[in-house]
VEXTI-440523 format. One record per residue: y, x, z of N, C-alpha, C, O in turn. Coordinates in pm, whole numbers, padded with zeros to 5 digits, always signed. Example, Ala and Ser with C-alpha at 12.3 -4.5 7.8 and 13.67 -1.06 7.14 Angstrom:
# VEXTI-440523
-00569+01319+00780-00450+01230+00780-00330+01320+00780-00332+01424+00846
-00225+01285+00708-00106+01367+00714+00003+01290+00787+00114+01341+00804
END
This chain:
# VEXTI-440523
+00546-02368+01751+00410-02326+01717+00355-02413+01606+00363-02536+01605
+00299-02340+01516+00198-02443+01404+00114-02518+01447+00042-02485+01542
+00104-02650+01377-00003-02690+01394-00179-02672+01334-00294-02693+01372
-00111-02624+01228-00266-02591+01159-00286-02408+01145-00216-02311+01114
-00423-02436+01188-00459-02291+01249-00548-02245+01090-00611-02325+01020
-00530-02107+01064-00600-02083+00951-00775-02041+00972-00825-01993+01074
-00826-02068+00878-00995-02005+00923-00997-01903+00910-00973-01826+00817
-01055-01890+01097-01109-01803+01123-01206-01662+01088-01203-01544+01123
-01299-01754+00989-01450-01710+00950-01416-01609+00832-01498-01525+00792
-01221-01631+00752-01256-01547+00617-01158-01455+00670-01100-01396+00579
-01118-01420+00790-01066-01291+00842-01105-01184+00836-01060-01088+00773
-01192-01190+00901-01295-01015+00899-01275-00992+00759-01187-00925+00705
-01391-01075+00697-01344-01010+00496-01237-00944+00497-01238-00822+00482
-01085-01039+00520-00968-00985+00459-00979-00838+00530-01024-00749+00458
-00945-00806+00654-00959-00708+00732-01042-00596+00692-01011-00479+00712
-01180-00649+00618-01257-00540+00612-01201-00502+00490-01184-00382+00509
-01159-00526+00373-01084-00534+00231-00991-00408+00231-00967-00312+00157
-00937-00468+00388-00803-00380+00388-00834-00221+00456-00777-00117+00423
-00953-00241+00573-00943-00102+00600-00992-00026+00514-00927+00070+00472
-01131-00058+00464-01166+00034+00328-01089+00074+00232-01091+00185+00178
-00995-00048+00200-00959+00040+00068-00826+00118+00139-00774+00204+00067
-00770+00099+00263-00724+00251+00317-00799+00346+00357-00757+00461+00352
-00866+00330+00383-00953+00449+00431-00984+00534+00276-00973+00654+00251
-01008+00474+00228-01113+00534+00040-00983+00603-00005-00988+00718-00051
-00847+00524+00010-00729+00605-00045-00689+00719+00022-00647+00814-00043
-00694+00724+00136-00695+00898+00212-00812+00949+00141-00822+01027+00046
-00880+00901+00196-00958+01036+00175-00995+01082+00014-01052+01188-00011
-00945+00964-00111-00921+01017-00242-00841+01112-00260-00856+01206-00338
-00720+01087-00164-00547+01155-00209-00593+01289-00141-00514+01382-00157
-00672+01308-00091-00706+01403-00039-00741+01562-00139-00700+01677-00120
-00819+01516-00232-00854+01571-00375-00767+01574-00502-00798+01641-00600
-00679+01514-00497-00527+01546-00532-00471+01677-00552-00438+01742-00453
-00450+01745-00720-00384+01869-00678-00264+01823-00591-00193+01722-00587
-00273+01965-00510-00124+01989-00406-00006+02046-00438-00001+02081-00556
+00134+02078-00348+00184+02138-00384+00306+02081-00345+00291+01972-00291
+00440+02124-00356+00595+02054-00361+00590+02042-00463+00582+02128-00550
+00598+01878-00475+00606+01818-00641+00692+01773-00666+00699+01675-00740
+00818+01848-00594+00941+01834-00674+00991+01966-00724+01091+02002-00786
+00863+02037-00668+00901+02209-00754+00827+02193-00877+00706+02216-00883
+00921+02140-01010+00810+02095-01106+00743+02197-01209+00643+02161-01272
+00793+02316-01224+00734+02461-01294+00582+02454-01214+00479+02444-01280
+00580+02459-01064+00474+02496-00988+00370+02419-00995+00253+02457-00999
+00430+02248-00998+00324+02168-00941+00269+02130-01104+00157+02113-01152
+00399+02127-01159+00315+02104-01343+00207+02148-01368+00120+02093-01435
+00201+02281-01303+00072+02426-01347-00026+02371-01281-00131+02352-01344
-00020+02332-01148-00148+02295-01101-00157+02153-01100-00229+02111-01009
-00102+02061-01177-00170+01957-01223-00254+01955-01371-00342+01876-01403
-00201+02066-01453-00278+02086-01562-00411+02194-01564-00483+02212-01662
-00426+02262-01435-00517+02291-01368-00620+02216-01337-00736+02253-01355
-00586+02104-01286-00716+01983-01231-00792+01959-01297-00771+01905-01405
-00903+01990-01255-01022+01929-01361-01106+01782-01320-01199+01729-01380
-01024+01734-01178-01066+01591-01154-00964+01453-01150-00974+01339-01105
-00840+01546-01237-00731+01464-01192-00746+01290-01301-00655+01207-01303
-00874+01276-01376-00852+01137-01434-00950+01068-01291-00914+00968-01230
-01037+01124-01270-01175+01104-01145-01024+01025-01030-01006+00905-01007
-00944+01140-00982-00901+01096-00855-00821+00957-00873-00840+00863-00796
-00720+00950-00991-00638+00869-01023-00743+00732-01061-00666+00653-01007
-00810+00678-01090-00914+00610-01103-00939+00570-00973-00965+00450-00957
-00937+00647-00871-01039+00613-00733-00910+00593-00696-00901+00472-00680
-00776+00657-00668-00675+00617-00568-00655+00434-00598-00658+00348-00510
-00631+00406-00769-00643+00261-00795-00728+00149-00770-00705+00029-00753
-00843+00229-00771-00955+00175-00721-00941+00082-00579-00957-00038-00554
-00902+00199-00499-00863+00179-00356-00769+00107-00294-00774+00037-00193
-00637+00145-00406-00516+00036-00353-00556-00089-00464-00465-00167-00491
-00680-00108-00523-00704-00272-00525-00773-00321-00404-00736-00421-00342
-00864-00255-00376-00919-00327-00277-00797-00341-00120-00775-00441-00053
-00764-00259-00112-00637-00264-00007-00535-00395-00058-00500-00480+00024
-00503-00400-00170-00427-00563-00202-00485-00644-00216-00435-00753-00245
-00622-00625-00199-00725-00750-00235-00717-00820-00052-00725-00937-00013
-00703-00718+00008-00755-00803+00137-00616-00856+00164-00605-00976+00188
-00479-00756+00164-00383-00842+00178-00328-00965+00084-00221-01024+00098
-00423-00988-00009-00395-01112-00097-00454-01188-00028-00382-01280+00008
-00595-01195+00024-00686-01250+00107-00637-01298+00233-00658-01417+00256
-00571-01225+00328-00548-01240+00451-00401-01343+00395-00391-01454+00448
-00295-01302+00290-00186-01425+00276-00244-01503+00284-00235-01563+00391
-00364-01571+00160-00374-01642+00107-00440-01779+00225-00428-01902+00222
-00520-01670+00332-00605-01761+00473-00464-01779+00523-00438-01883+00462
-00332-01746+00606-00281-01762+00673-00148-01903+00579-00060-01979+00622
-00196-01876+00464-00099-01975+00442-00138-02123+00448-00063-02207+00399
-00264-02161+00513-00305-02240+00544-00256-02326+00671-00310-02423+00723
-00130-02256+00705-00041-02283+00861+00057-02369+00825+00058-02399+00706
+00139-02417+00896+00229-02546+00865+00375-02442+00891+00387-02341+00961
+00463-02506+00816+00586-02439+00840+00642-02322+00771+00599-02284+00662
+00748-02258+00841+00802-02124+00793+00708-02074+00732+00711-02057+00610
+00575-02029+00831+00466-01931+00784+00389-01952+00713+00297-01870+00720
+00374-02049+00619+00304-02052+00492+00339-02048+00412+00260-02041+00318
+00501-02050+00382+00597-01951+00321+00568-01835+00292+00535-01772+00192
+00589-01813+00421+00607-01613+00442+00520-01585+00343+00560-01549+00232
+00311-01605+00391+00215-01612+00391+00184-01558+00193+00136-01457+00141
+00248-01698+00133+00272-01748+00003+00321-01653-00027+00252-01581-00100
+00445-01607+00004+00553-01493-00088+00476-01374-00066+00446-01296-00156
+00447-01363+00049+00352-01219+00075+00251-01195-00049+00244-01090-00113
+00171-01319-00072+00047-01283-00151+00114-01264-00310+00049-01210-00399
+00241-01311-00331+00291-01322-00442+00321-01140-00459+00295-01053-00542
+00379-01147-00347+00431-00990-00359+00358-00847-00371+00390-00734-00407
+00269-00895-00332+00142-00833-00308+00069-00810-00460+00067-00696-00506
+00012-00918-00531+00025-00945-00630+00100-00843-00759+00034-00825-00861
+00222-00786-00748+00311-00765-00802+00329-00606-00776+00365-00532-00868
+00310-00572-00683+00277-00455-00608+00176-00353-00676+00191-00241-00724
+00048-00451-00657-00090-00398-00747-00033-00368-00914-00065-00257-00959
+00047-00458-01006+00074-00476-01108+00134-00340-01141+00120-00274-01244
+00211-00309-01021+00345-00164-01029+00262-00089-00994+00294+00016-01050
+00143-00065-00918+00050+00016-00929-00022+00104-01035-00048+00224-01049
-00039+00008-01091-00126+00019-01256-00009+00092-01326-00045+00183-01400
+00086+00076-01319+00228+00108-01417+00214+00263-01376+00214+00358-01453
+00201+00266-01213+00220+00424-01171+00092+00496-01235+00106+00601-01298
-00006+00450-01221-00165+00519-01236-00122+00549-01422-00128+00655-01484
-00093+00457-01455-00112+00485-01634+00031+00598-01652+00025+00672-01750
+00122+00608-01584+00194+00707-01589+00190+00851-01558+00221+00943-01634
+00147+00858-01436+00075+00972-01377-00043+01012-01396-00057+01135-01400
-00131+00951-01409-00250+00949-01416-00290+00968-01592-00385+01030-01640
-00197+00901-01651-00250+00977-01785-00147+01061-01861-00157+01171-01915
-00054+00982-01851+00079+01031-01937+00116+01160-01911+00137+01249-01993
+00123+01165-01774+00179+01286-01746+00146+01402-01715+00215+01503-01696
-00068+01366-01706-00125+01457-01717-00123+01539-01851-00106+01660-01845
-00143+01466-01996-00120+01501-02097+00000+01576-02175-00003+01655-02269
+00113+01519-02094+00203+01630-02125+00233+01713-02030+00348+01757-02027
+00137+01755-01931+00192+01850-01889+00032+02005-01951+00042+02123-01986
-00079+01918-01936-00156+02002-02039-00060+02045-02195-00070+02152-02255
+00013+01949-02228+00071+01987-02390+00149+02147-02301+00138+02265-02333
+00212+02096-02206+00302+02202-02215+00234+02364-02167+00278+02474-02201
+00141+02343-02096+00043+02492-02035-00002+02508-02132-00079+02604-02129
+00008+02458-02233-00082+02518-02362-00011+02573-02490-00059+02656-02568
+00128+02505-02501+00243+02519-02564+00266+02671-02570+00274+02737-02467
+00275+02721-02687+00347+02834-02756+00493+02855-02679+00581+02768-02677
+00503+03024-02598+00637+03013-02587+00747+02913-02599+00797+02857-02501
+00791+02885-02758+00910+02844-02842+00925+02666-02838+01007+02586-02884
+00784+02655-02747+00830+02492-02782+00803+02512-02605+00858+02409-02566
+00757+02576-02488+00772+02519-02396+00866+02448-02323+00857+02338-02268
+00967+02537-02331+01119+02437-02243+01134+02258-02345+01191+02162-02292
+01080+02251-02473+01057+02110-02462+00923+02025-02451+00916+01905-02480
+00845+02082-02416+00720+02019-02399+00739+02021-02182+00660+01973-02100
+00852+02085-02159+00858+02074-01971+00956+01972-01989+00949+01914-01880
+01046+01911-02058+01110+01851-02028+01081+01736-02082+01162+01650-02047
+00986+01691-02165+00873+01582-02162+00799+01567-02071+00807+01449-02037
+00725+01625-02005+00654+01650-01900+00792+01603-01707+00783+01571-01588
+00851+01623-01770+01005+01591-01635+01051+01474-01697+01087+01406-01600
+01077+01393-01818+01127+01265-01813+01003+01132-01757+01019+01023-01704
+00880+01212-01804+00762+01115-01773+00755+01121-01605+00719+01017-01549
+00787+01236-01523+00789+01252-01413+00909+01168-01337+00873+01119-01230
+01024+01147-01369+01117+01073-01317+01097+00911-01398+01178+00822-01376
+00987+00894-01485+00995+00760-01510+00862+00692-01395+00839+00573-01372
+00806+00792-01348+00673+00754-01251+00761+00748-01083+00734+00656-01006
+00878+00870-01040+00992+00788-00928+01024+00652-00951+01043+00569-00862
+01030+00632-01073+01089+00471-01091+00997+00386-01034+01003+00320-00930
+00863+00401-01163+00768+00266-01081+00687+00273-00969+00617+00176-00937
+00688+00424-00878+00644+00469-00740+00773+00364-00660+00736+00290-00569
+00902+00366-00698+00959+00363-00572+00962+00182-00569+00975+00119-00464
+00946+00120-00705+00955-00063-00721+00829-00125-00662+00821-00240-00619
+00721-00026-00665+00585-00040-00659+00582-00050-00486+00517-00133-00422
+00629+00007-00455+00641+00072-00279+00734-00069-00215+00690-00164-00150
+00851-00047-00253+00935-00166-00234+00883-00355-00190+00919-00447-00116
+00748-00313-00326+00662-00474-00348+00581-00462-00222+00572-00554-00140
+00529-00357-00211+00430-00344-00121+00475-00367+00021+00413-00440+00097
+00606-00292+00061+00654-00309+00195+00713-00472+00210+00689-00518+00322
+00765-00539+00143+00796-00660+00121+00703-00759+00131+00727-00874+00169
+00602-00718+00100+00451-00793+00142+00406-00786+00285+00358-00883+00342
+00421-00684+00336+00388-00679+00461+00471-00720+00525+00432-00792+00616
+00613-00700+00516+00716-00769+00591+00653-00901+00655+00616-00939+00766
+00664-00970+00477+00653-01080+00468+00522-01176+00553+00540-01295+00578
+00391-01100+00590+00259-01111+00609+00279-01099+00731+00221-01179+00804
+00367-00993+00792+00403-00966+00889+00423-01102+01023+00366-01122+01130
+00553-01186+00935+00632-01270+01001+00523-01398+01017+00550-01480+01105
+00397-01420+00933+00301-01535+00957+00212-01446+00997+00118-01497+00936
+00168-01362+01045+00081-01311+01168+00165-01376+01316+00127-01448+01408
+00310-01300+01277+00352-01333+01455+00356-01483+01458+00410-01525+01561
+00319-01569+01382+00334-01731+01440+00210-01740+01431+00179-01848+01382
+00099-01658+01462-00059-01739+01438-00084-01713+01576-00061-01601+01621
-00143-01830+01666-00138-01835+01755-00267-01701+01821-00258-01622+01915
-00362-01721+01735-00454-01649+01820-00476-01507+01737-00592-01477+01709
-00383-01431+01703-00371-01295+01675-00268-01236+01746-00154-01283+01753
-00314-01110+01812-00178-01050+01915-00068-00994+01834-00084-00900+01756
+00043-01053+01853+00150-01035+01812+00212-00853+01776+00280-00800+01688
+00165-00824+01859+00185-00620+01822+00107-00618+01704+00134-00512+01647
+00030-00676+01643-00055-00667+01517+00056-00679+01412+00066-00613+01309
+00151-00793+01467+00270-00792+01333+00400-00733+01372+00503-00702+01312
+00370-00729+01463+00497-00566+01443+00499-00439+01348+00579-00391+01268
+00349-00401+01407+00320-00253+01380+00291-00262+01197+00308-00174+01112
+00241-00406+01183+00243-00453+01046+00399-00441+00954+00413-00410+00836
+00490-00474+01040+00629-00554+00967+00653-00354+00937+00662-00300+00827
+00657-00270+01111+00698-00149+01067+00637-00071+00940+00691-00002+00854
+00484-00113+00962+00451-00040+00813+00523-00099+00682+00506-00035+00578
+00578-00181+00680+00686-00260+00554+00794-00176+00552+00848-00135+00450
+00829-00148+00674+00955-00094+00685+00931+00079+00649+01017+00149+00595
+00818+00117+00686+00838+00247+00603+00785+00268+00437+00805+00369+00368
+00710+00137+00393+00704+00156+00256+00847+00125+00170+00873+00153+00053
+00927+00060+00268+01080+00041+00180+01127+00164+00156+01168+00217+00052
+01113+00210+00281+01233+00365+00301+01144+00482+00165+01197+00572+00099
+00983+00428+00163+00943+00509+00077+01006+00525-00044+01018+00634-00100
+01069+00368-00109+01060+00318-00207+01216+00395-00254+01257+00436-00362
+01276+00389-00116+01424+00413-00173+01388+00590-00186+01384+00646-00296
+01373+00635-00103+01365+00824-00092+01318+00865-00272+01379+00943-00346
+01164+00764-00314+01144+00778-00427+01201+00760-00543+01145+00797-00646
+01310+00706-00542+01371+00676-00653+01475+00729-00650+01525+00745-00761
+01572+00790-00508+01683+00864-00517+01684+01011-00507+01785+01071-00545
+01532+01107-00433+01564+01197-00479+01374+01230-00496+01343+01348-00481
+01285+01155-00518+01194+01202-00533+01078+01199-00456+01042+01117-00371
+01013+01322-00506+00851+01325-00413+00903+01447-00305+00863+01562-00315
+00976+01413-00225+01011+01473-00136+00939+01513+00007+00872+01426+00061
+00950+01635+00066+00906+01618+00192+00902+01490+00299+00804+01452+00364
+01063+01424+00296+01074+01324+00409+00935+01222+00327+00834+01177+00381
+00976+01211+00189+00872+01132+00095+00681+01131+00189+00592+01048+00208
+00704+01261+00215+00543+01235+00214+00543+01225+00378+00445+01178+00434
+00638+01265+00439+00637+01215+00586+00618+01057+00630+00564+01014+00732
+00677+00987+00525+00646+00831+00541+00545+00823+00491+00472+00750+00558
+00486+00868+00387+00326+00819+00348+00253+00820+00481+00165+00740+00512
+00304+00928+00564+00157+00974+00630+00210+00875+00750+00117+00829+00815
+00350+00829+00797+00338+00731+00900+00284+00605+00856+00223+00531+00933
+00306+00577+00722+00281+00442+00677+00071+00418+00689+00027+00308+00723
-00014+00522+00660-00075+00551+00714-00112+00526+00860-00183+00433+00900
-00083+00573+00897-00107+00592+01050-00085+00450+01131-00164+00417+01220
+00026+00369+01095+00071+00252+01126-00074+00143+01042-00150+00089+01122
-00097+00123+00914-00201+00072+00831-00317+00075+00947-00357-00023+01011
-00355+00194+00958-00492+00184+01029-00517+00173+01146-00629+00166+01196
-00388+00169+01213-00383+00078+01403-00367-00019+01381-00401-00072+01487
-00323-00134+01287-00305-00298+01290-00441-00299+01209-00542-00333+01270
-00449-00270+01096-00613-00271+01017-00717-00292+01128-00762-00404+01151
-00766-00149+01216-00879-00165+01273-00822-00269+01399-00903-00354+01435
-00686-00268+01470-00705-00404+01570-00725-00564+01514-00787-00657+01564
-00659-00555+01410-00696-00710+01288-00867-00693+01300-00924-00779+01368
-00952-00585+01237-01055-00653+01257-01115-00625+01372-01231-00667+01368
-01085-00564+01488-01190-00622+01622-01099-00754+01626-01131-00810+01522
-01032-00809+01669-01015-00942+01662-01048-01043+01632-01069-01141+01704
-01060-01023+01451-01125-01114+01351-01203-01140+01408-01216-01257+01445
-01341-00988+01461-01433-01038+01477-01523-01104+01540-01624-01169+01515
-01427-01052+01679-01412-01130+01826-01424-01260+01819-01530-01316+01848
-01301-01335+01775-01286-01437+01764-01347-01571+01649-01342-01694+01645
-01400-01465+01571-01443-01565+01424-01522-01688+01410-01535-01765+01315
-01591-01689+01576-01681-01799+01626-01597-01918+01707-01641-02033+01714
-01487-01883+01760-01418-01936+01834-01374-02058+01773-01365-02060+01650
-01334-02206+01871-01277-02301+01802-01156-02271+01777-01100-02221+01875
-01094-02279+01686-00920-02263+01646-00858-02281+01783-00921-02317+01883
-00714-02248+01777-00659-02219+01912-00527-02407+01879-00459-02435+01780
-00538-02450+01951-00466-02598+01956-00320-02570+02032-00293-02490+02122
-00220-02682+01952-00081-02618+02067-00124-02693+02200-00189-02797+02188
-00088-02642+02337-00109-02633+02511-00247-02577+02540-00310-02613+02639
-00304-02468+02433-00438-02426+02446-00402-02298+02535-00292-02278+02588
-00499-02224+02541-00427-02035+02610-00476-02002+02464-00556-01911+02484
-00472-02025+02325-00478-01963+02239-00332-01871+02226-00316-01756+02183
-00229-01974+02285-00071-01891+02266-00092-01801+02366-00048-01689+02339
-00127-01809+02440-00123-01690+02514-00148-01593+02476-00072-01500+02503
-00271-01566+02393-00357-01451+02360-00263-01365+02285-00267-01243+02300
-00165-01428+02194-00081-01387+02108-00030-01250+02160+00001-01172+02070
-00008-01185+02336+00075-01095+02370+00004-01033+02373+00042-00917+02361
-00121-01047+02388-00236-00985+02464-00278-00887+02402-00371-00821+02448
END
């Protein structure tokens, strides 16, 4: 067990950081043209259709900053622990860090690039469409690339965030499980995205990775907030205890 316990008091923040800016990212992606967007004739048409698609892409970034802001936040408090886990803690926020960076790479790809050529191509004369779609499809497989490195950073962060939750004495340990699993499905995201795409299984992990986010999110902050008054938990305290609890 560590000896040095991280403060308490800048938890909630991190926590609150993190559920908002998941929460703001559903319900942005929500306004998202739709579609199988690996049927790219179909989904091309109705992305050059959108008339909010710079609005949404703006707000989804928006959102996954504040979502890396709190997990930069929450590394950055826990690496205040002695040992392995201020490691972890450290690499997490690094990764995290790096994540947001591959973010921006995706947003300026999708979000502008590829909106623009795919307007070039709905607008394109017969004789030049089949190359104004296949501009519109190299920019699309260069956004699999930094979706799936971007995803990769992200699940690697949590891994990582993961493994210095389960050594903090007074956070329940299922918090970094359900944490480590959400790592584990942003990897699988990362690989599906880069080997065959925006695939069905693709968006089946978004929506667990989801679902996993906002059961450790909202139990991280009743906890935080529970506890934020509390004296730090000491080793032979029942702070270890609480850990199962």
């Amino acid at each position: 067990m560590n000896s040095e316990a991280p403060d308490r008091t800048s938890v909630p923040m991190s926590a609150a950081l993190l559920l908002v800016g998941q929460l703001l990212y559903i319900l942005i992606t929500q306004m998202h043209a739709g579609g199988d967007a690996n049927d790219h004739p179909a989904i091309f048409a109705a992305y050059a259709r959108s008339g909010i698609w710079t609005a949404v892409h703006v707000g989804q970034f928006a959102a996954t900053a504040i979502l890396i802001a709190g997990l930069f936040a929450l590394s950055s408090t826990l690496g205040a622990q002695a040992g392995a886990s201020r490691w972890a803690a450290r690499f997490s926020a690094g990764s995290a860090a790096v994540a947001l960076a591959l973010y921006g790479v995706v947003m300026a790809v999708d979000g502008v690039a590829l909106k623009q050529a795919v307007n070039a191509w709905a607008s394109a004369p017969d004789a030049e469409k089949a190359t104004r779609f296949a501009t519109a499809e190299s920019i699309r497989w260069i956004e699999w690339g930094a979706r799936s490195y971007q995803n990769l950073a992200l699940g690697l962060a949590l891994l990582l965030l993961a493994a210095a939750v389960g050594r903090t004495a007074w956070l329940p340990r299922p918090i970094a499980y359900l944490m480590g699993l959400s790592g584990l499905f942003y990897l699988a995201q990362g690989w599906v995205a880069g080997t065959d795409g925006f695939t069905r299984t693709h968006d089946v992990l978004i929506v667990l990775a989801w679902v996993l986010n906002l059961a450790w999110m909202i139990w991280l902050a009743i906890v935080a907030r529970r506890s934020q008054d509390l004296v730090p938990a000491t080793p032979g305290s029942d702070g270890a205890d609480r850990r199962d609890a």
